[in-house]
C-alpha positions as CSV (number, residue, x, y, z in Angstrom):
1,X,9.3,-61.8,14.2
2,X,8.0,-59.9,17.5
3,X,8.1,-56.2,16.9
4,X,7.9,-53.8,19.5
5,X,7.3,-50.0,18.1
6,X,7.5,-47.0,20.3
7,X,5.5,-43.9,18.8
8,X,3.6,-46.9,16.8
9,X,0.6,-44.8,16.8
10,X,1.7,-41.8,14.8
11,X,2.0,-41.3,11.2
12,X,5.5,-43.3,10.1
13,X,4.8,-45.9,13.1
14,X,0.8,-47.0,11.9
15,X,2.2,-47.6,8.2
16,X,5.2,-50.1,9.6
17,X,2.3,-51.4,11.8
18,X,-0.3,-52.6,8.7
19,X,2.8,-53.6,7.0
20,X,4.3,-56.0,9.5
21,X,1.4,-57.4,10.3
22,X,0.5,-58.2,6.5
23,X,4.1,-60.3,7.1
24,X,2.5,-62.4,10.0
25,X,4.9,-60.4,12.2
26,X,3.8,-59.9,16.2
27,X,3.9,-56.3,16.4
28,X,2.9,-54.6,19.8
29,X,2.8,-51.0,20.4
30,X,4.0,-49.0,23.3
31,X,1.5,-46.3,24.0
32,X,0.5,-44.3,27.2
33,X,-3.2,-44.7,26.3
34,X,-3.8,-48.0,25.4
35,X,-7.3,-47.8,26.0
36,X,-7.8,-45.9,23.3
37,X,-7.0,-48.6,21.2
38,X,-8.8,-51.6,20.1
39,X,-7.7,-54.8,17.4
40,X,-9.2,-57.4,16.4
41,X,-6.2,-59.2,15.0
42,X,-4.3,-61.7,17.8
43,X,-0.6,-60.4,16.4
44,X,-1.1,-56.5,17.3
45,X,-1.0,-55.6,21.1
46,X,-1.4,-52.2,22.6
47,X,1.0,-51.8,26.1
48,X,0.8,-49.3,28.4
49,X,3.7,-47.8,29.1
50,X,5.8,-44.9,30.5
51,X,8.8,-43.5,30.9
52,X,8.5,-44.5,34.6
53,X,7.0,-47.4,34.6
54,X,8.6,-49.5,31.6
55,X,10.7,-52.1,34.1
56,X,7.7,-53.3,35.3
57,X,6.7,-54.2,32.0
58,X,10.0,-56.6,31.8
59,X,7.9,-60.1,31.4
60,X,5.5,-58.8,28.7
61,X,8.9,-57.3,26.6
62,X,11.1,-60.3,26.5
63,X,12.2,-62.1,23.5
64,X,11.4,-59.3,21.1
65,X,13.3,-59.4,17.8
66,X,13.4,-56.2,16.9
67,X,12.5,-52.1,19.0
68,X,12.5,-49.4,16.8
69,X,11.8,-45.9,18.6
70,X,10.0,-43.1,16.5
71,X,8.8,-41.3,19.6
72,X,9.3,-38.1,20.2
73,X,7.4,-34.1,20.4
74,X,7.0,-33.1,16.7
75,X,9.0,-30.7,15.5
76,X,6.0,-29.0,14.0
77,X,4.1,-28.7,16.9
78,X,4.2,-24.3,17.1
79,X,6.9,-21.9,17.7
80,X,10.1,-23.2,18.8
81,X,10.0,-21.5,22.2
82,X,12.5,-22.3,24.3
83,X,10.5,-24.5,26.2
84,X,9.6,-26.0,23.1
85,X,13.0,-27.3,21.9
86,X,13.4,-28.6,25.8
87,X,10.5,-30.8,25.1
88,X,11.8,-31.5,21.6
89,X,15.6,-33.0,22.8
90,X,14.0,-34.2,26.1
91,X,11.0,-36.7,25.1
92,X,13.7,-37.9,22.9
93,X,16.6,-38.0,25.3
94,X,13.6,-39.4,27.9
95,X,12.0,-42.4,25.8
96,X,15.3,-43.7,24.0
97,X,17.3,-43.9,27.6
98,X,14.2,-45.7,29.3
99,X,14.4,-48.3,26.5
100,X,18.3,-48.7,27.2
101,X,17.3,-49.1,30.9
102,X,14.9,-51.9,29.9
103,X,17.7,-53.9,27.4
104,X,19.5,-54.3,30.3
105,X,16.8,-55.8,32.2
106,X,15.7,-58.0,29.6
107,X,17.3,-61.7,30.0
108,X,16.4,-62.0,26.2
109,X,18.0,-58.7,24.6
110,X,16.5,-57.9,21.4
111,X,18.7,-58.2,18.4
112,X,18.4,-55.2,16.5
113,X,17.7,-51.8,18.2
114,X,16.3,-48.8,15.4
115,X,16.2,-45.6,16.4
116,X,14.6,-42.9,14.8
117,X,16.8,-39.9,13.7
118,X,16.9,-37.0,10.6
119,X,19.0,-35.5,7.9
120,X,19.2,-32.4,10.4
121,X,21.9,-34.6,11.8
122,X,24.4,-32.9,9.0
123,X,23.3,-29.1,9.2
124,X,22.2,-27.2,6.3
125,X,24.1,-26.1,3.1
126,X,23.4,-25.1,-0.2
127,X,26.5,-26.4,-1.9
128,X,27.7,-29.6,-0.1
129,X,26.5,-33.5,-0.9
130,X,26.0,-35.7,2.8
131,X,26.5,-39.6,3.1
132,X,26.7,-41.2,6.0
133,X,30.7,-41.1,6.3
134,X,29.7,-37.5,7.0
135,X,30.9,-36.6,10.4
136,X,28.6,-33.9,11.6
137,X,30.4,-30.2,12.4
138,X,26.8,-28.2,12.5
139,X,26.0,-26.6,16.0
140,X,22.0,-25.3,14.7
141,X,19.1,-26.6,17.0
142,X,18.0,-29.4,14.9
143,X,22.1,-30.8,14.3
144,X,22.6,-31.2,18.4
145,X,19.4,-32.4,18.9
146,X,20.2,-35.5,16.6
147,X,23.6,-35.4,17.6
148,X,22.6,-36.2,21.0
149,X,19.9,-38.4,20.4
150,X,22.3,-40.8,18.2
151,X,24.6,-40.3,20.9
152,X,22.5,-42.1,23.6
153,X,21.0,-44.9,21.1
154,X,24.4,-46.2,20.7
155,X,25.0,-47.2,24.3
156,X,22.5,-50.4,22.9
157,X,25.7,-51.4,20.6
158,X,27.6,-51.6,24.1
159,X,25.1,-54.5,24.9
160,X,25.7,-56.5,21.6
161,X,22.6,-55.0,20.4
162,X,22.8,-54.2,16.6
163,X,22.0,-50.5,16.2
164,X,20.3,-48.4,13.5
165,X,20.2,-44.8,13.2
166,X,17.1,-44.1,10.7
167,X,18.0,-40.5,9.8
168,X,14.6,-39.4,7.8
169,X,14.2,-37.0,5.1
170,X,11.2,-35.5,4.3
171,X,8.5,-38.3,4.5
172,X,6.1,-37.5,1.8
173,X,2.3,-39.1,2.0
174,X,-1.0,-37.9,1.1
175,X,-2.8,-37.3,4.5
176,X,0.0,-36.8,7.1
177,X,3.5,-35.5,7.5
178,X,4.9,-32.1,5.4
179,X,3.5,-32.6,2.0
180,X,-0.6,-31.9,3.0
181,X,1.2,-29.0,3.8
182,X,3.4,-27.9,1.1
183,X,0.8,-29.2,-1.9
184,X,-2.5,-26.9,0.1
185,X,-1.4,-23.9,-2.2
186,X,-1.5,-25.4,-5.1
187,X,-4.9,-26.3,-4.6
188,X,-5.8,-23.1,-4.6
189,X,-3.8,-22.2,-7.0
190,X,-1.4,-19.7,-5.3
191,X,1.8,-21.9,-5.3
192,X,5.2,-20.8,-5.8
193,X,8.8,-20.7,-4.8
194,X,10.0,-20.8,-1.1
195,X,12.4,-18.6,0.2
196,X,15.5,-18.6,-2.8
197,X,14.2,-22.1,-4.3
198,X,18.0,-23.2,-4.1
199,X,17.4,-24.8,-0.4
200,X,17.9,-28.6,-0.8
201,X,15.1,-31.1,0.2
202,X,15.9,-34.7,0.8
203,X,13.0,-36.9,0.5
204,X,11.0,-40.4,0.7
205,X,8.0,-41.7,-0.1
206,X,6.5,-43.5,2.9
207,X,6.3,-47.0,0.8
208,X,10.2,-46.7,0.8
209,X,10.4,-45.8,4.4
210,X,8.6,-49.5,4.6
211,X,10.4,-50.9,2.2
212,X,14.1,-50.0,4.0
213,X,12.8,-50.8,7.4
214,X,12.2,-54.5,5.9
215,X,15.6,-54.2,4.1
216,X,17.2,-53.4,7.2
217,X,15.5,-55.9,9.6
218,X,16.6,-58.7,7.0
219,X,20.5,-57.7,6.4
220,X,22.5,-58.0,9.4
221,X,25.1,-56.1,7.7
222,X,23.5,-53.2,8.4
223,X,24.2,-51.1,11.1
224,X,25.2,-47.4,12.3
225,X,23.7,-44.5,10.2
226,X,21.3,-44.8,7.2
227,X,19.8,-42.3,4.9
228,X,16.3,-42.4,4.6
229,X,16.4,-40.0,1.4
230,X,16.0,-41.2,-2.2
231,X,18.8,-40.8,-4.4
232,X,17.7,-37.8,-6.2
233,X,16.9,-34.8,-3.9
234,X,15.8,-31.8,-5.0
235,X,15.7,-28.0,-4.8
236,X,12.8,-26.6,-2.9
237,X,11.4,-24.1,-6.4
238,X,12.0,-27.9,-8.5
239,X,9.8,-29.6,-6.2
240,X,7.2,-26.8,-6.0
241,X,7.4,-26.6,-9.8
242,X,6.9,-30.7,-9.9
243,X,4.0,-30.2,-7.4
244,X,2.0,-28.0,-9.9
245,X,3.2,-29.9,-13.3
246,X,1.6,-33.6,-11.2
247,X,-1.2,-31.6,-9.9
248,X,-2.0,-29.2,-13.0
249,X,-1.2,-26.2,-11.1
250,X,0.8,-23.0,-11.6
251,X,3.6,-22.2,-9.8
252,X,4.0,-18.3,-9.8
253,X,3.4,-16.9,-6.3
254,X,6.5,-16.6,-4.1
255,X,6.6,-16.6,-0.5
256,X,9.3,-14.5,0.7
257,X,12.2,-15.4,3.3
258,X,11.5,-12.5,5.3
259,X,7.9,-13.5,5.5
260,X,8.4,-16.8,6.7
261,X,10.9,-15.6,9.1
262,X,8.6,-13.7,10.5
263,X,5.6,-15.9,10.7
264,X,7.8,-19.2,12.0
265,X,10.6,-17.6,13.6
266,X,13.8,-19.9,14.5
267,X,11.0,-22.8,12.8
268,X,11.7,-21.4,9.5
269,X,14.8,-23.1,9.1
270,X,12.6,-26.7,8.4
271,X,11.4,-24.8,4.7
272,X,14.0,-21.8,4.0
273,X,16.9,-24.0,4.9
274,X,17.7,-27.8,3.6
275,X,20.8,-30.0,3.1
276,X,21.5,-32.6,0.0
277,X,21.3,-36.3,1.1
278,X,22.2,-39.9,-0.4
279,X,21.3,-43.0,1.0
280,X,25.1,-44.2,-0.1
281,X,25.1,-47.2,2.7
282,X,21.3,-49.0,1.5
283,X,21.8,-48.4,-2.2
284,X,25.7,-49.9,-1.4
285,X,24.1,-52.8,0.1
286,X,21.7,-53.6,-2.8
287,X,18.4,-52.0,-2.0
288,X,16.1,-50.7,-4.8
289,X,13.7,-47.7,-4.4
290,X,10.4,-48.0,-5.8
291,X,9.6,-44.6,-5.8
292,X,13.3,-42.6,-6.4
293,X,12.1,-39.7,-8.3
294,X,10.4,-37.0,-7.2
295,X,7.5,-36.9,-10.4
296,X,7.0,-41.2,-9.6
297,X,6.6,-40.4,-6.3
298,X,3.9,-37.7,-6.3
299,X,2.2,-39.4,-9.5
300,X,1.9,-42.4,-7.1
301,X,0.7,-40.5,-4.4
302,X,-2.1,-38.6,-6.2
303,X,-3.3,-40.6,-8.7
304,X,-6.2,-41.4,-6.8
């Protein structure tokens, strides 16, 4: 297959990269700084490329199989200043409708469109389970940010494109994403329950992430929403007391709400606030997780 991968470069994209092109796949990366960039394998391509200039880039884009979009300002990236959840919504908003400017364009229209998304889709609750027949009510930041991102992805199904929303959990890896994070800590031994504890965290190893991207390139049944969430989330004081029990670490120190209110601000919601997620529509469709418990997962992860 020819791959094309916006926000290939960061820490979901470079892991669907080395995997792909394990497969033989063509993979080629949209970046704005391809120069910084250099392979030595013939099926992995760097392209230059911005929001403003992606038309002329027609000729070098046609006849790709599949685009999946993970670009976008990190919602970790600092405070969420108001200026800050512009640039959130808008790089999204920005990237996904220049790539629906270029399907049209293309003679050869790729034939299966994924677009990045996130749990935060549904809103936050302690007390309520979320599948993808969930029709989202929520009007918090993150829940009409996603909203409108999935919004403007499916114009692609209007041009007989087959669409895929990939709403992510929490992506859990050893080096990047949340977890460096959440495990530092335990490391030194001051780990403990965040906020109540009862907040929900829907999760993924990163080898699943692969491993449902594949699933999903391969089925054309699939389309529309899909939970990137194992089927056993978990409370955020369970997963801090797994944490210590895979890492031989105690978990004793709490960090207050109020504390983290005031150190994050409106940001807090990502770790004092949390919703319960199955992936109903891949496990329907016959996909198995390697990793779906929590204890597997982190064992896996820090074994070495």
């Amino acid at each position: 297959m020819k791959i094309a991968i916006t926000g290939g470069t960061g820490f979901i994209g470079k892991y669907l990269t080395h995997y792909f092109l394990s497969q033989n796949h063509k993979v080629y990366i949209l970046t704005r700084k391809p120069d910084a960039y250099d392979s030595d394998d013939n099926n992995l391509k760097y392209i230059g490329w911005s929001v403003d200039s992606i038309s002329s880039l027609r000729d070098k884009l046609e006849g790709m199989d599949v685009f999946i979009n993970l670009a976008g300002e990190s919602i970790n990236n600092g405070r969420w200043t108001e200026q800050q959840k512009e640039r959130i919504i808008n790089t999204r908003l920005q990237v996904t409708d220049t790539l629906l400017k270029l399907f049209k364009d293309l003679n050869d229209t790729p034939k299966l469109f994924i677009n990045a998304s996130a749990v935060g889709y549904y809103g936050t609750s302690l007390n309520k389970t979320y599948t993808e027949k969930d029709i989202s009510t929520s009007d918090d930041f993150l829940a009409k940010t996603v909203q409108e991102w999935e919004k403007h992805a499916s114009i692609a199904k209007n041009l007989g494109i087959r669409t895929v929303y990939a709403r992510f959990g929490i992506v859990l890896d050893k080096q990047e994403g949340a977890l460096p994070k959440m495990v530092l800590p335990y490391k030194f031994f001051v780990g403990g329950k965040v906020g109540t504890g009862k907040q929900w965290l829907s999760w993924i190893h990163i080898k699943d992430v692969v491993n449902l991207m594949n699933f999903i390139m391969h089925n054309e049944e699939i389309e529309g929403a899909v939970n990137f969430t194992t089927p056993f989330p978990i409370q955020m004081d369970g997963f801090g007391k797994t944490i210590g029990e895979v890492l031989g670490r105690p978990h004793y120190l709490p960090a207050p709400s109020f504390a983290l209110k005031m150190i994050l601000g409106e940001m807090s919601t990502l770790v004092l606030d949390g919703q319960k997620v199955l992936p109903n529509k891949a496990q329907q469709l016959g996909f198995k997780f390697e990793f779906p418990t929590l204890r597997e997962t982190l064992t896996d992860i820090y074994r070495t």
